[in-house]
N, C-alpha and C positions, 0 to 999 in steps of 0.2 A: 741520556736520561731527559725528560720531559721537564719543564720548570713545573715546579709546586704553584698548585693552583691554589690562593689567599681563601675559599671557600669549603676548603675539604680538609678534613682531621688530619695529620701529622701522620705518615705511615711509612715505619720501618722495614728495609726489606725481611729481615728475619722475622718480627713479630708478626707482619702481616701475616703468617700461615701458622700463629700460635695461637697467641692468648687473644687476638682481634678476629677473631672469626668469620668466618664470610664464606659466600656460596662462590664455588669454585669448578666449572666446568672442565672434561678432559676425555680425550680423544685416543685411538691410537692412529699413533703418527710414523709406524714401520713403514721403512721404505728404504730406496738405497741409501743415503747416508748414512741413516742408523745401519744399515747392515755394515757398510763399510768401515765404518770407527769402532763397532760394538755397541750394544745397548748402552746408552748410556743412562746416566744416575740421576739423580732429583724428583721430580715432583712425578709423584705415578702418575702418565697419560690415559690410564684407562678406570681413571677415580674422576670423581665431581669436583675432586681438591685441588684444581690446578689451574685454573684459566684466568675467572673473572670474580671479583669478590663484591659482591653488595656491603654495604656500610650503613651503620644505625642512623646514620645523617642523608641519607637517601644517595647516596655519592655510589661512585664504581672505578675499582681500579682491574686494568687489563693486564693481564700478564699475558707478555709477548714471548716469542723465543727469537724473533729479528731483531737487528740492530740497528739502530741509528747512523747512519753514514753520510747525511745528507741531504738525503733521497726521500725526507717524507715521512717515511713508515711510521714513525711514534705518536702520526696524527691521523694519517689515515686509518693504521687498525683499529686506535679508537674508535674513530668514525662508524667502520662498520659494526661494532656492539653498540655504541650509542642509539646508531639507527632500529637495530633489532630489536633493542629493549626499550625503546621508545623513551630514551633520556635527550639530556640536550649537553651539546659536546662539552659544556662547561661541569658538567658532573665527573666525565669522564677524565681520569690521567694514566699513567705507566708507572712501571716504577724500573729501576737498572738491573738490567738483564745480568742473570748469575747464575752460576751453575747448578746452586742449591735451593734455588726459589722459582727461576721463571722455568718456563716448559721449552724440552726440544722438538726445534723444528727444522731441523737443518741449518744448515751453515746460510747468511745473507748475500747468495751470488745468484748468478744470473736470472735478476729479477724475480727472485724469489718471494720475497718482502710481500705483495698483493700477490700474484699468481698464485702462491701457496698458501698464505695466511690468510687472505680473504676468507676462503671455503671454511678453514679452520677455525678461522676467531665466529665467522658470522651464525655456523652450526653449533658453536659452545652456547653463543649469545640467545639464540634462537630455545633451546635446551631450556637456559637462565630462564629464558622469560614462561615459558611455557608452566614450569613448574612456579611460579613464582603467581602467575596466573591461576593455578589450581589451588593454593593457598589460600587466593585472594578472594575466590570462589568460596571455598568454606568458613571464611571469615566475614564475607558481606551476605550470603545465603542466596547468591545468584549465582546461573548458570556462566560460564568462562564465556560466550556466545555475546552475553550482555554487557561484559569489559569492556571497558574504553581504561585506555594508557595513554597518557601524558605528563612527561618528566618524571619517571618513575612513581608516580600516583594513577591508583588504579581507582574506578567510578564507575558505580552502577550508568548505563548508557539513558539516560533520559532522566537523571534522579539527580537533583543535587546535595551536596550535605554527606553521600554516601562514601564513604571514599576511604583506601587506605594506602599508605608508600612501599614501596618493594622495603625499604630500611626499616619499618616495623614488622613486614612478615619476616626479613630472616636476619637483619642486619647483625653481626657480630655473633652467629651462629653456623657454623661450617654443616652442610648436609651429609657429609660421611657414606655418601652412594653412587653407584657404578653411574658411568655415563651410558644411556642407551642408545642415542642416534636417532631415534624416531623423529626430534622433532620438527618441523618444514618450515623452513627460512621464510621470510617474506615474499614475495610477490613483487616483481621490480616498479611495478604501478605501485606499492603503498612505499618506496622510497620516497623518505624527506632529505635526509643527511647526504646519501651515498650518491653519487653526481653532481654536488653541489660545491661549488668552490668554495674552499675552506683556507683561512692563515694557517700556516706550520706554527706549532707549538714550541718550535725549539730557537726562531728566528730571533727573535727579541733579544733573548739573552745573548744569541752569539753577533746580533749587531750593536749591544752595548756593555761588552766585554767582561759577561757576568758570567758566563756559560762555561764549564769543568770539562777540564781536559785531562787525561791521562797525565800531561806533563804537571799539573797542578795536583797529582795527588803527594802528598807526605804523610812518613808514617811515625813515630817515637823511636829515637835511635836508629835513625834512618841513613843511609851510605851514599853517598853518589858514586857512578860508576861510569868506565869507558871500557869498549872495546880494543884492541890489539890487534891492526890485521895488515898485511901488506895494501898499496892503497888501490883495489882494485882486483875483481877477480878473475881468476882464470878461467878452463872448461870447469864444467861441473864435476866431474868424475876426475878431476886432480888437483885437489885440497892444497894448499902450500903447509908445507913441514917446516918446523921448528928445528934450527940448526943451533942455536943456542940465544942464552938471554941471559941478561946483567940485572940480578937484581937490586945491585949495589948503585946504578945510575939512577936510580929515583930514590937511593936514599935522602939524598937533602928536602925532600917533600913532604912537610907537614902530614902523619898521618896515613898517609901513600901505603898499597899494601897490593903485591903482586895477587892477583889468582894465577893459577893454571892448571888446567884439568886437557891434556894428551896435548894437540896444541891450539886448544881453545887457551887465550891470554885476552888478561883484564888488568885494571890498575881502579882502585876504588878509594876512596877516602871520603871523611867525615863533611869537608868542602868541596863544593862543585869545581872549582877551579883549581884546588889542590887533584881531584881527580885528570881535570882536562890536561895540567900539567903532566902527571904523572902518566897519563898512559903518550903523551909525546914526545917526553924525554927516554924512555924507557929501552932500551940499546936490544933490540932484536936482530938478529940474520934468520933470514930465510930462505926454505929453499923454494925454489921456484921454475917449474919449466916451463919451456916454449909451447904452451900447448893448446894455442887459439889458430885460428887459420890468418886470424888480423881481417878487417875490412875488404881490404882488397881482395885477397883471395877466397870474402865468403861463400860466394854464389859460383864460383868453381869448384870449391870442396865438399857443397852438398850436391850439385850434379855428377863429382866425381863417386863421391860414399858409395859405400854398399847401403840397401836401403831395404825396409820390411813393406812388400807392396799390397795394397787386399783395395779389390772393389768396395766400394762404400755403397752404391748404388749403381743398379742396371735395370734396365727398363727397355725394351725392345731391344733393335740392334743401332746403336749408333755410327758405327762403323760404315754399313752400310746407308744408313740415310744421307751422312754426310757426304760420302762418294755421290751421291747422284744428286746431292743440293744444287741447284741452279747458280745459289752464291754461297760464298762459305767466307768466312772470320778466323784469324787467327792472332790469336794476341799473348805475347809471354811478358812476366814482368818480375823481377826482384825487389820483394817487399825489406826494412832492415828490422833489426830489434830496436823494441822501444820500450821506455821507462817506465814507473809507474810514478817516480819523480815527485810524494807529496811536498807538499808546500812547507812540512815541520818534520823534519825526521822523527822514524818511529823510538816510541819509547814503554819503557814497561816498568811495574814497582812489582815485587816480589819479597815474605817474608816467609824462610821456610825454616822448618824448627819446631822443636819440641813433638817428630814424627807427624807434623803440618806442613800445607802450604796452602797459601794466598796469595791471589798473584793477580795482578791489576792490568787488563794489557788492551788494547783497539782490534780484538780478532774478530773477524768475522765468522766464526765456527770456534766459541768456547767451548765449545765440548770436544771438538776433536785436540784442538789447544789440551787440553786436558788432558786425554789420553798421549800427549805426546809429550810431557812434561811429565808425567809417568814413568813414562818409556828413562828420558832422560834423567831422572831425577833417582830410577830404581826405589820408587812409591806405589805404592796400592793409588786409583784413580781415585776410590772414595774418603781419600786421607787431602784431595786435592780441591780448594776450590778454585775456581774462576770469576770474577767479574768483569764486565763489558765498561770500561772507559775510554770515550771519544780520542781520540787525534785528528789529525790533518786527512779529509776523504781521500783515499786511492783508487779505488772503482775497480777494485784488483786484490792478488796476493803478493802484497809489499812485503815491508819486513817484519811484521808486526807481531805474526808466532817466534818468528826468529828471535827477535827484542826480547821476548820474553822468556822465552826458554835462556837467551844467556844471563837475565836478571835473576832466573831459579839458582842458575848453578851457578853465581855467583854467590848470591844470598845462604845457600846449603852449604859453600866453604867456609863463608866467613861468621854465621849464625847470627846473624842480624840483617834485618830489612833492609831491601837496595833498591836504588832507584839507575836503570839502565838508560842514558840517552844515548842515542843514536849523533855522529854526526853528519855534515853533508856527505861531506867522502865517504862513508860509510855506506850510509842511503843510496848515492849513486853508483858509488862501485862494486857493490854487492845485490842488485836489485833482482828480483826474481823479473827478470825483462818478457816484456809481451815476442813470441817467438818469431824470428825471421823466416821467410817462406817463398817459393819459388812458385809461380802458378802460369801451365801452360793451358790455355781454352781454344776451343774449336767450336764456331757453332754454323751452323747453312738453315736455309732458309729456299722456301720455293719463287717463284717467278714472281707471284702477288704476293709475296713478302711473309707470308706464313712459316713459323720455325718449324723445320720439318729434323734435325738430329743436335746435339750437343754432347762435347765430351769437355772434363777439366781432371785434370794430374795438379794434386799439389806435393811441392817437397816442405816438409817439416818435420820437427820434432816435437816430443812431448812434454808435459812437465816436470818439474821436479817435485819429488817426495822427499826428498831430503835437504831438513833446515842447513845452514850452513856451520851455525853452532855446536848443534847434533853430529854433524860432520866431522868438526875441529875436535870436539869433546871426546867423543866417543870410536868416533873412527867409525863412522856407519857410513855403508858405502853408497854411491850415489845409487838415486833408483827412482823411477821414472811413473806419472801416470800408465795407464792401459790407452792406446788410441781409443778416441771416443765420440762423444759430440761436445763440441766446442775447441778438441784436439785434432778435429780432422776435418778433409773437404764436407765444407758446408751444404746441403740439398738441401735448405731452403734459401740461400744465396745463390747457391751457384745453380742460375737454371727455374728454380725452383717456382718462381714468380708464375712463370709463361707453361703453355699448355705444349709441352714438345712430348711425345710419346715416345721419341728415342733418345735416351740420358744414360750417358756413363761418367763417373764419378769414382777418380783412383786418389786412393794413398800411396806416398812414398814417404815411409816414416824413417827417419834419420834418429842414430840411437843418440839419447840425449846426452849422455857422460861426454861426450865429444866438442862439448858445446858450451855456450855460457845458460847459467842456471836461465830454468823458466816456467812462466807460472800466468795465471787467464789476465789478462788485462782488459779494463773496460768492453767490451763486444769483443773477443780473441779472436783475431785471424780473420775477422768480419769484413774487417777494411782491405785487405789485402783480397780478396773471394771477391767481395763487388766490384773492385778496383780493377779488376783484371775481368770479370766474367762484363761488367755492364760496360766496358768500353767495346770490347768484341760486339755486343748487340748494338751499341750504337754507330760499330761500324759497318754492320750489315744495313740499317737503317742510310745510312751515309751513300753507299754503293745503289741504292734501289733509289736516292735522293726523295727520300720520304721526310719528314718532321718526326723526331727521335719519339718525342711524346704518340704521335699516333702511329709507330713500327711495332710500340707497345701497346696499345689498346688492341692493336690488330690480334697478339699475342696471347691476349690475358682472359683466361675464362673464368678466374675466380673474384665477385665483386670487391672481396678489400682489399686484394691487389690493385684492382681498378680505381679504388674508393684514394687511396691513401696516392696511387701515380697523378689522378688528376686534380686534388685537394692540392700539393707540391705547387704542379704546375699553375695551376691559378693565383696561390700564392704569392707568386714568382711576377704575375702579369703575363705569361707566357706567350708568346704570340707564332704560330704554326710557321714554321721552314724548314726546310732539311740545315742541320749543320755544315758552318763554313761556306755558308753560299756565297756571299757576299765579301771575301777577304781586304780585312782592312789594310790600307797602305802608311798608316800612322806608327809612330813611334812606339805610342799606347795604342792596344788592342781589347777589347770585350767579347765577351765571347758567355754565352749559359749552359747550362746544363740540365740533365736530368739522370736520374737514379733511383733504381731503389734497392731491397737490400735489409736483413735482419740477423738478430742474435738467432735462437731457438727457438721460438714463439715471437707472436706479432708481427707488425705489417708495418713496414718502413716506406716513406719516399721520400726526398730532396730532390729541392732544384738550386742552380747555383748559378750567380752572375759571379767573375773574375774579371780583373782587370792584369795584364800583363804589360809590362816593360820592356821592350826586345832588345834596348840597348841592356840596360840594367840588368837584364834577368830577373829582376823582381816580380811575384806575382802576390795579388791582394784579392782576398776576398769581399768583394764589396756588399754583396745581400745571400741569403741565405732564406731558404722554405722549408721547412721538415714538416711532416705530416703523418701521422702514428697511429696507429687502431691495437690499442693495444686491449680491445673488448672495453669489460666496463673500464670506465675511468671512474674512482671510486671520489677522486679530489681533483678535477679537472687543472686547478691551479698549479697541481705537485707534478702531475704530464707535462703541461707547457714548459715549465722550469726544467723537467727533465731532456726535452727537446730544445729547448735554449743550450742548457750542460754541454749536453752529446755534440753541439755542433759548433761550440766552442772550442772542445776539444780535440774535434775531428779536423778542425782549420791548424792547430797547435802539429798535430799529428799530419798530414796533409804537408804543411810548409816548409816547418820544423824540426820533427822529432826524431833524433837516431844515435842509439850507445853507438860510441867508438872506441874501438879497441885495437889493440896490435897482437902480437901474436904472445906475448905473456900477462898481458891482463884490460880490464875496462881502463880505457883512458879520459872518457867525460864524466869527470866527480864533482864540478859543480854547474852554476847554470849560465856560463860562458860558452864551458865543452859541451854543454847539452841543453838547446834555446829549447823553449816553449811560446808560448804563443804570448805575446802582453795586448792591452790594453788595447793600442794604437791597430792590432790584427782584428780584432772583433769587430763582425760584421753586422751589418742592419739584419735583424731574425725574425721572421712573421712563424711561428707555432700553429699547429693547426691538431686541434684531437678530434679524430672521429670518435664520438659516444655510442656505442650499443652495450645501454645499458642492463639486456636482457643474455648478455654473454659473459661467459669466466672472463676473469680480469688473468690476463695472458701478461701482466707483465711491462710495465716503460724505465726501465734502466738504460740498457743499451742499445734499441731496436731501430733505431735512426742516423747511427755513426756510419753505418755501410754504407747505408743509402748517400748520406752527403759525401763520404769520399770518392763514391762513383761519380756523383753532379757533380764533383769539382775537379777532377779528371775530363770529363766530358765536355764541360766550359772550356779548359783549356785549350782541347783541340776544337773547338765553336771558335773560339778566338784567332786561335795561330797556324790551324790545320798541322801541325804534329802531335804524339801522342807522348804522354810521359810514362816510360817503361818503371819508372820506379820513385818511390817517394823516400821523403822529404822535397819537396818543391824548390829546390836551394838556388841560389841565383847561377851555380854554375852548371847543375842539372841544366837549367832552362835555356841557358844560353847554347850548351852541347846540342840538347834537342833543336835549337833552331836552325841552327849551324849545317 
């Protein structure tokens, strides 16, 4: 939620679409997520009642359907309506996203936030003003031509004195009319707001620790709560059963009060720590089978699997080009699962009762939240609400539905509000993990270094559908995404950059029950696709002893692939030689890189300076270039941050990051068994955004983590002349590979 702005009236999310009236722009927004969840409920998107509300005090509040994560949005969307209707950002605020008041727009993932709301807020905003405009026309007796708008006061164009505010033509008067669409956005020449860097509206408060978090909400007669589970979990598709339970060992605790619904188990009480006791003490057996392959044998038991395989992309004949490539590339690599690991375990408040619910939780799609709390709770959806309250960012599908769905069914046994914390164990050994992935690439290239075929095979698996609560609860069996995009080999990662007219592109999907739950994590499978496809091109590049930077220019027909590989590399200082020319004889070795690499949308590159230790094994990233066209940049300040983010995480991911498990459950549940990046890892970062401010905004959440984890790959072998088959970068990785 956005802080309250000290100049604008007090406005409640429920009253604001009541008794305070206000002009409300809406859309429809059908598209696949609504097909997929079902229609969902609230605010008709194809009424005027639903967007943006003018205010009798000349004010405007935006109603969004993205969520605050982090990432900006609560500032930028504003942005693009202030711009439109020619206000100044200080009129503008938000208000917290809910399933009864703001508008759906889809769930907040892969860079949805601006790619999709842009279009949507800036055509409502456009609508607003348009009409608002024609008001103001019959009010001053001049043609709309002779308008001028500034801060929401409209003025005869060369008159002064004449003038009236958007808040006296409609202010706290709802228009009650269909949205048309007719009316035409601005012109990116009369942007003032929209490319203009802007402070995040939400920064303040959470750097002087004013800022609400889920975990801060309380409700009247409210329960604290813990979960009950073995510490760490198995494959997805085999649940641990309940062999029996003592409800007599938590009686000495205050209050203490078992749930259990099939064998979903909880322990709740009126005290936090009467809770934390109680679900510790509490004397469970479980059953439990061997049902992981463990570490060691993962990358043998998805090349052994049966596997569901479908072309993903063909494009000439690859096969053939590669046979007659002058030089060819062959590169495999085993990628591990990784965390989503927030910083505060997830948590949810839920009060459900009297054939209600209200349920408080950090999802990134309340609405589907909704229908699946439905599902579990056996509720009608429109008996159900949701509200959006912050937690610790994941950039992923953490626990955060999960939390909440088991704070409903706790809440619906015990008929009073509950407050659900998550704890680390919890968070780590149950995490919907980024999916482990095997990727074998091939690419050839002609005599003057032109790509002339490429093929990549990746082995993975899909996600899960099924919460873990849901699971335990109900006995819903595991079930899985559809292969898809962002669930399968990447074309525009793998390949996709460079002009090759012969690309093949296989799935080999691995069914997911077999496996530890999984679900998108920041760029999915991003880093593993560029990690394996851009070290092959840089080995081709290597073999022709070319300068990796220009084997790609050589390659690239499309300018913001060119735009964003050579912005990286300048970045960086780059200076032209073929990799490893020069092998150092030092202890410590240096070595750069180059990459690039994206989500779905947008134009990634990094470059990367490493330093290596070849006694040690240790490797450090010492600078970092990311460079991002992610179209318009709506707040240039919220890109650069996002490319700083991304390549934070991408070094964390890169050096450090990988669940470990044995063959009956996760065994890194806090942050010992499973390092992240600190402090002392983050590297010197030059940001760099290409602005074309005349293009859809495509998007800057994850579009540059590829790209770095190919430059830092790439550095490596610049540095050490070996290549690292698989990450976490760990000291005894490195030292193998030297070896």
């Amino acid at each position: 939620m956005m802080d309250s702005l000290a100049t604008l009236p007090a406005v409640t999310r429920r009253n604001l679409l009541k008794g305070g009236g206000a002009l409300v722009i809406g859309f429809s927004l059908a598209g696949k997520a609504a097909a997929q969840f079902g229609p969902p409920m609230g605010p008709d998107l194809k009424q005027i009642d639903s967007w943006i509300a003018i205010h009798a005090d000349n004010s405007a509040t935006v109603l969004i359907g993205f969520v605050e994560l982090g990432q900006g949005c609560t500032t930028t969307l504003p942005m693009i309506a202030a711009d439109e209707l020619d206000l100044a950002m200080e009129q503008v605020r938000t208000i917290a996203h809910e399933t009864e008041v703001t508008p759906y727009q889809g769930g907040t993932y892969s860079s949805s936030a601006i790619a999709h709301g842009r279009p949507q807020v800036q055509q409502a905003a456009a609508e607003a003003r348009a009409e608002l405009l024609r008001r103001a026309s019959i009010r001053l007796g001049t043609p709309v031509e002779l308008l001028d708008v500034e801060r929401g006061v409209v003025s005869v164009s060369g008159l002064s004195g004449k003038s009236v505010t958007y808040g006296e033509l409609i202010g706290d008067e709802p228009f009650e009319m269909a949205f048309t669409g007719k009316a035409k956005p601005k012109d990116p020449s009369q942007y003032k707001i929209i490319g203009q860097p802007a402070e995040r509206k939400d920064i303040p408060a959470k750097v002087m620790g004013g800022y609400a978090y889920v975990q801060h909400v309380r409700l009247p007669g409210m329960l604290h709560a813990r979960i009950v589970r073995p510490r760490g979990q198995g494959a997805s598709g085999s649940p641990p059963k309940v062999a029996s339970v003592d409800e007599t060992s938590i009686a000495s605790v205050p209050g203490a009060k078992l749930v259990r619904q099939g064998d979903f188990l909880a322990v709740a009480a009126p005290e936090e720590w009467n809770a934390v006791r109680g679900a510790r003490m509490l004397k469970v057996a479980w059953e439990i089978g061997e049902t992981l392959p463990g570490n060691t044998e993962l990358y043998r038991n998805m090349r052994q699997h049966e596997t569901a395989d479908k072309a993903v992309l063909e494009t000439g004949d690859a096969a053939s080009a590669l046979a007659g490539a002058a030089h060819k590339a062959h590169f495999a690599s085993e990628t591990p699962y990784q965390s989503h690991a927030p910083m505060a375990p997830n948590c949810a408040v839920a009060n459900v009762g009297g054939g209600k619910a209200m349920v408080y939780a950090p999802s990134q799609d309340i609405y589907a939240l909704r229908t699946a709390l439905a599902a579990t709770l056996g509720m009608k959806a429109d008996t159900i609400t949701v509200e959006y309250q912050p937690s610790a960012g994941t950039y992923g599908h953490s626990l955060y539905d999960d939390v909440a769905l088991g704070a409903a069914l706790i809440s619906q046994q015990l008929g009073a509000p509950v407050r659900l914390q998550y704890e680390r164990a919890d968070e780590h050994g149950w995490d919907m993990c980024g999916p482990a992935h095997i990727g074998k690439v091939e690419a050839g290239c002609s005599a003057d270094g032109k790509l002339v075929g490429y093929s990549y095979d990746g082995w993975q698996h899909s996600w899960s559908f099924t919460e873990t609560n849901d699971q335990l609860a109900r006995g819903v069996p595991a079930r899985s995404w559809p292969m898809g995009p962002a669930r399968s080999v990447n074309p525009r990662s793998c390949g996709g950059m460079y002009a090759i007219a012969n690309r093949r592109l296989t799935d080999h999907a691995l069914p997911s029950e077999d496996y530890l739950r999984a679900a998108w994590l920041r760029s999915p499978l991003d880093l593993a696709f560029a990690f394996t496809s851009e070290q092959a091109i840089d080995d081709l590049a290597h073999q022709l002893d070319v300068d990796p930077v220009e084997f790609r220019q050589r390659n690239i027909s499309d300018p913001r692939w060119r735009d964003v590989l050579d912005a990286a590399a300048k970045g960086l200082g780059w200076e032209p030689r073929p990799a490893h020319a020069t092998p150092g004889e030092s202890d410590v070795v240096t070595g750069r890189g180059i990459g690039l690499g994206t989500h779905l949308t947008g134009w990634g590159g990094a470059a990367a300076e490493v330093e290596v230790n070849r006694t040690s094994g240790v490797v450090r990233v010492k600078r970092l270039a990311g460079a991002m066209d992610s179209g318009c940049a709506v707040n240039p300040n919220v890109v650069e941050a996002q490319i700083m983010g991304q390549q934070v995480q991408a070094v964390g991911r890169m050096l450090h990051e990988e669940v470990s498990f044995d063959t009956r459950a996760v065994t890194s549940l806090d942050w010992t068994g499973y390092k992240v990046a600190r402090f002392s890892d983050c590297p010197q970062i030059t940001p760099i955004v290409i602005q074309r401010l005349e293009e859809p905004s495509s998007g800057a959440g994850e579009e540059v983590m590829a790209a770095t984890a190919a430059a830092i790959a790439n550095a490596f072998f610049d540095a050490t002349g070996r290549r690292m088959t698989t990450f976490p970068f760990t000291p005894e990785r490195v030292k193998a590979a030297l070896a």
